[in-house]
C-alpha positions as CSV (number, residue, x, y, z in Angstrom):
1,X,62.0,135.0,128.2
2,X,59.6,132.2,127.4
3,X,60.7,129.3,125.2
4,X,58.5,126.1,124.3
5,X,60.3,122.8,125.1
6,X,61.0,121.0,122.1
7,X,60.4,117.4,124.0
8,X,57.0,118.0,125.7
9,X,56.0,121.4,124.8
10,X,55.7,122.7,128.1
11,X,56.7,126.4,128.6
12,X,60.1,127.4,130.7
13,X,62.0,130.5,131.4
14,X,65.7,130.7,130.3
15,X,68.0,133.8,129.0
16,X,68.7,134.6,125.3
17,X,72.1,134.8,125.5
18,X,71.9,130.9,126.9
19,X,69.8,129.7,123.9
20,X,72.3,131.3,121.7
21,X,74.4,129.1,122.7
22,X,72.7,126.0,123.0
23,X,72.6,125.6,126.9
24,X,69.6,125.8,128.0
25,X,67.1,124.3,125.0
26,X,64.9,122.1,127.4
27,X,62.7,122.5,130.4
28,X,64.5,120.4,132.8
29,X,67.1,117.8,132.4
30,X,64.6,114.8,132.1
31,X,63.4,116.3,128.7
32,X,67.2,116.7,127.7
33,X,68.3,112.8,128.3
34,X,64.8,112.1,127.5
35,X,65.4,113.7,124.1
36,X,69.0,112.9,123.9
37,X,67.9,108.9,123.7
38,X,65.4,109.6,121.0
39,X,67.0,107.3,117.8
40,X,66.6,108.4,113.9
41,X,66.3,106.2,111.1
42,X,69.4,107.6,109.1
43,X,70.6,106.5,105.0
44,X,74.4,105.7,104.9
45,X,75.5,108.2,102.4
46,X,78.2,105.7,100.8
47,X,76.5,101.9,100.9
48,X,72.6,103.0,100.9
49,X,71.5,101.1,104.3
50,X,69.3,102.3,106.8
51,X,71.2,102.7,110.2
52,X,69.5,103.9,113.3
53,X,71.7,106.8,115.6
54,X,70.6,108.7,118.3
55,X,70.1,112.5,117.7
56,X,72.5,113.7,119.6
57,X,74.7,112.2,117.0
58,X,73.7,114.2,114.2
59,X,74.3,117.2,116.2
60,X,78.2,116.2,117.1
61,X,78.8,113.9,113.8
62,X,76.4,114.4,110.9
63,X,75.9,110.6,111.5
64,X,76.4,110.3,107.5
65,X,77.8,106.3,107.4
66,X,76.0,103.3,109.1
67,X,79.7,102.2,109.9
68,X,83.5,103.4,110.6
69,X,84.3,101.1,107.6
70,X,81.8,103.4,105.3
71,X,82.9,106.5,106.9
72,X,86.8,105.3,106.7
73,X,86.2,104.4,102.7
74,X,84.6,107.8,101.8
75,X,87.1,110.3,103.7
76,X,89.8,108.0,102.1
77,X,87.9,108.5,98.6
78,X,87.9,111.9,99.3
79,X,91.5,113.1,100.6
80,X,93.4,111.1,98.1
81,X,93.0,112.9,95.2
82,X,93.4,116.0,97.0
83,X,97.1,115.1,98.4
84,X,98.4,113.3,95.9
85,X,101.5,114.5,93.2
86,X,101.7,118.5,92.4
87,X,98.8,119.4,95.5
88,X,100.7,117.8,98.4
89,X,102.5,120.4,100.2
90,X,106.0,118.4,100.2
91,X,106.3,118.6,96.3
92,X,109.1,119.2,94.6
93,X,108.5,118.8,91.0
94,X,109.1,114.8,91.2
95,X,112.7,114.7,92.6
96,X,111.9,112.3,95.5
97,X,112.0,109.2,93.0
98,X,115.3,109.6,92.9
99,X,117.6,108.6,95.3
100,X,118.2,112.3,96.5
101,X,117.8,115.9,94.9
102,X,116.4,116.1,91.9
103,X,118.3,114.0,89.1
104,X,119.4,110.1,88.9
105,X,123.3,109.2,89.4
106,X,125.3,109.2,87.0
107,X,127.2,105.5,85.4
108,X,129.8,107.2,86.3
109,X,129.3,106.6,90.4
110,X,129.9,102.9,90.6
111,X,131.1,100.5,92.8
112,X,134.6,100.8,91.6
113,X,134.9,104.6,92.1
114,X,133.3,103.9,95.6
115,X,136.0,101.3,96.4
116,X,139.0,104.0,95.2
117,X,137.5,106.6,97.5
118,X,137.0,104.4,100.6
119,X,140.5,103.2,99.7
120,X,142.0,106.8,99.2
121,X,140.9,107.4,102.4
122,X,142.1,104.8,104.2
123,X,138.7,103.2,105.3
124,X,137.8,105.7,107.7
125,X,134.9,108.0,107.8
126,X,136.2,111.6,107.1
127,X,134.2,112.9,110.0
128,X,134.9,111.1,113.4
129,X,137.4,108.6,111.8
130,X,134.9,105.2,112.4
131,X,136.9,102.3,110.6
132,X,135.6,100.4,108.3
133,X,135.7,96.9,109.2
134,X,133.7,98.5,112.8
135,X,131.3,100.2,110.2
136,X,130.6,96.8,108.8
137,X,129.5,95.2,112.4
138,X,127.7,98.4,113.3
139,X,125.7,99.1,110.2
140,X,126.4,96.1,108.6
141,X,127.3,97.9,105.3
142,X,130.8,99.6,103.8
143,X,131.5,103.2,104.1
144,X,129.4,105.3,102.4
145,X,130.5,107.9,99.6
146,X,129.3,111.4,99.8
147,X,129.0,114.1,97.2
148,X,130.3,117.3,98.9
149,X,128.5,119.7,96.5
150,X,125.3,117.3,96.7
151,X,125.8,116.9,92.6
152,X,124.8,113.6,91.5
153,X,126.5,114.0,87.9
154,X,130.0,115.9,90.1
155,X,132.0,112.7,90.2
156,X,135.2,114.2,90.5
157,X,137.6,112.7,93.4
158,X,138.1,116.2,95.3
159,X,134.2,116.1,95.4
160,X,133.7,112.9,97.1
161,X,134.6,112.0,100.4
162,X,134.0,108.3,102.7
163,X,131.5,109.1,105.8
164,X,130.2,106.3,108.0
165,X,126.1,106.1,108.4
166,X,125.5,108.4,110.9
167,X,127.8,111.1,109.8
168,X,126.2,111.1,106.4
169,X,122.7,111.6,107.8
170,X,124.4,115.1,109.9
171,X,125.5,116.1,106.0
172,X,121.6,116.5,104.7
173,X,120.7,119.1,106.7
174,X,122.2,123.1,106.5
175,X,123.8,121.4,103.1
176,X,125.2,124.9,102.2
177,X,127.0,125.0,105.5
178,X,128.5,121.6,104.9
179,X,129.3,122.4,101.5
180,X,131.8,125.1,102.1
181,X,133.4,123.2,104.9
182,X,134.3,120.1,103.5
183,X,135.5,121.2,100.2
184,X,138.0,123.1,103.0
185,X,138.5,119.3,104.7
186,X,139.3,117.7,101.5
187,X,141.5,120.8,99.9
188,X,143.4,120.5,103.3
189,X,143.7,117.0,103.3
190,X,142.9,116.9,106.7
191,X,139.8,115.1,108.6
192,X,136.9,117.3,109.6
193,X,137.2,118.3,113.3
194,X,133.5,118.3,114.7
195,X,134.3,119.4,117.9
């Protein structure tokens, strides 16, 4: 078929099926840099100043903002009310402003209890049997003392349990799993076996 080119006018033969698809829009490849180069006074859409672009840029862009700072402003503008509280997909009703799960601790969990717990179990995580005192140099912290039901306001002594750092972090994941097998450990009075 015949099509006119839309930089000089001139008429070319080219397929349907290729101007479908935007391949073969000018006569020769002259008229397509040639038209390519072409610049257009533009309106940023956020500040109001005239920017100049090429075409092409429209085509790939939209060439809306004179500037990545505009462009950067506006997206931001636009996302942030969109992701924020009850529409972002990782909500859970407000329970990640508190430590972990979904209520506070209670007065209860203190620094004594924590003490009598490390101390019941004679300074050793309950897991792989790290000492304290290497805990200290490692982490640079004490033991820390885990809930084994993951109930903040539980702060009975068969529910808690001293587990170094890294251990800990292996006890938030498959919680139900971990659940039912230290509430064996501690009836037992024995150290979890991992391996």
């Amino acid at each position: 078929m015949r099509y006119s080119c839309p930089k000089c006018q001139r008429e070319y033969i080219s397929y349907p099926c290729k101007q479908k698809k935007g391949w073969k829009l000018f006569c020769s490849t002259l008229c397509r840099s040639l038209a390519r180069k072409t610049k257009v006074e533009r309106t940023c859409q956020l500040c109001d100043k005239k920017f100049i672009v090429k075409r092409m840029a429209i085509k790939n862009s939209g060439a809306k903002y004179c500037s990545h700072k505009c462009m950067n402003k506006a997206q931001r503008g636009k996302a942030k009310h969109k992701i924020r509280g009850e529409n972002h997909p990782n909500w859970r009703g407000g329970s990640s402003f508190y430590p972990y799960g979904s209520r506070p601790y209670t007065s209860e969990f203190n620094d004594t209890l924590k003490e009598a717990i490390r101390k019941r179990d004679n300074y050793e995580c309950q897991m792989c049997g790290l000492r304290e005192e290497e805990h200290i140099l490692v982490w640079g912290a004490s033991l820390q003392v885990h809930h084994i039901d993951y109930d903040k306001l539980n702060c009975k002594h068969d529910n808690l349990m001293s587990l170094c750092n890294q251990c800990h972090g292996r006890t938030n994941y498959n919680r139900k799993a971990w659940t039912e097998n230290l509430k064996e450990v501690v009836k037992k009075g024995e150290k979890y076996e991992m391996f």
